[in-house]
C-alpha positions in Angstrom: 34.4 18.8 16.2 33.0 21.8 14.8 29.8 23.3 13.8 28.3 25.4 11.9 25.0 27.2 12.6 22.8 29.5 9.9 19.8 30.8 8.7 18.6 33.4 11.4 17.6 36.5 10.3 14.9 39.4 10.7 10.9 38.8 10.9 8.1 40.5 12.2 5.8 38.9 14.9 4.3 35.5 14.2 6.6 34.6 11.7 9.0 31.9 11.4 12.4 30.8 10.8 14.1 27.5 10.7 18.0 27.6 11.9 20.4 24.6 10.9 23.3 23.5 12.6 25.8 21.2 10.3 28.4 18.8 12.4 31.6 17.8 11.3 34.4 15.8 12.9 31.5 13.4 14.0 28.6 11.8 12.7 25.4 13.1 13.7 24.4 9.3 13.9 26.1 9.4 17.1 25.8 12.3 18.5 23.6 14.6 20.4 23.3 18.4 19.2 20.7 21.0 21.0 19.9 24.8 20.6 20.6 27.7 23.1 20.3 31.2 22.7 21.6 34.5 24.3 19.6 37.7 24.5 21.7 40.8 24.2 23.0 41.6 27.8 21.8 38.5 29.2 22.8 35.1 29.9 22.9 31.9 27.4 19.6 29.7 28.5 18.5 26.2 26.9 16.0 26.6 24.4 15.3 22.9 23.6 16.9 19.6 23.4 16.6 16.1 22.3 17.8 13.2 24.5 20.9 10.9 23.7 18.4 8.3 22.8 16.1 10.5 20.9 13.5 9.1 22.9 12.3 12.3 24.2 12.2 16.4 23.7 13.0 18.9 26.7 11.6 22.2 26.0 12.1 25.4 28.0 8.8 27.0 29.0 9.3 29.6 25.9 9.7 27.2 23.2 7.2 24.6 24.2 4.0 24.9 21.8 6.4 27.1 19.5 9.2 25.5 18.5 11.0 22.2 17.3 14.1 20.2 17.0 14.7 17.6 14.2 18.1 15.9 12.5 19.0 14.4 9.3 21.3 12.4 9.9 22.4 12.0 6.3 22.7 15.7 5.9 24.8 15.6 9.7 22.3 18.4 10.6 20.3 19.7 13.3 17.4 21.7 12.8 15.4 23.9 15.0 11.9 25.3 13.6 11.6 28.5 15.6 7.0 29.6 14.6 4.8 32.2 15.9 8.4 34.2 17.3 7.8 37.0 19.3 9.9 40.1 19.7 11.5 38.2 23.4 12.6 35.8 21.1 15.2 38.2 19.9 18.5 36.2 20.2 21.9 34.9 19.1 21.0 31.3 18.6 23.6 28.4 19.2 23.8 24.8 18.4 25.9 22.8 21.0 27.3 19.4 20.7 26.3 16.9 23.7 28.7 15.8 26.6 27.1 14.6 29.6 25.0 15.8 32.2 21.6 17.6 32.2 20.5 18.7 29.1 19.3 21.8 30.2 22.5 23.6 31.5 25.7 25.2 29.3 27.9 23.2 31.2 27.3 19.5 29.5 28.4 20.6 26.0 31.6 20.2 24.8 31.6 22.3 21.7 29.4 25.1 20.4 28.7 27.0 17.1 29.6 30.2 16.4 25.6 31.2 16.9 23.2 33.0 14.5 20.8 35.8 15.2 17.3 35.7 15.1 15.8 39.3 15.7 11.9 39.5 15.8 10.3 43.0 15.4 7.4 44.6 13.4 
């Protein structure tokens, strides 16, 4: 399983970015992928995540309001729409592939992306 996350970049505040995270090795049809991201210095923390049934969304605090996850499963993608950033949102942002457990903590992936950073300043 690998995958394969792009399209962060630099913006100024209140502007917006959409990250993509392709899978390979599996089908996306079957899987679970969520986002993550790791300030400089600081630990990785759950950003948001949508459950193996895709019957609901978990958002941390941050994100809710903000941001969004969506898939095509077609593509074998991941998306996350990252709007009205703020300079805390400053971050390497990773995709991670679903194992078991709570969605919310590192330890129930089984594979992760090599990250992409998002920085967010005027």
């Amino acid at each position: 399983v690998q995958l394969q996350a792009s399209g962060g970049g630099t913006v100024q505040p209140g502007g917006s970015l959409r990250l993509s995270c392709v899978l390979s090795g599996r089908t996306l049809d079957t899987s679970t992928v969520n986002w993550f991201r790791q300030p400089t210095g600081k630990e990785r923390e759950f950003v948001i995540a949508e459950s193996w049934t895709g019957g609901r969304i978990y958002y941390a605090d941050s994100a809710e309001g903000r941001f969004t996850i969506s898939r095509d499963n077609a593509k074998n993608t991941v998306y996350l729409q990252l709007n009205n950033l703020k300079p805390e949102d400053t971050a390497v942002y990773y995709c991670a592939y679903y194992f078991s457990g709570t969605y919310q903590s590192t330890t129930s992936y089984k594979f992760w992306g090599q990250g992409t950073e998002v920085t967010v300043s005027s």
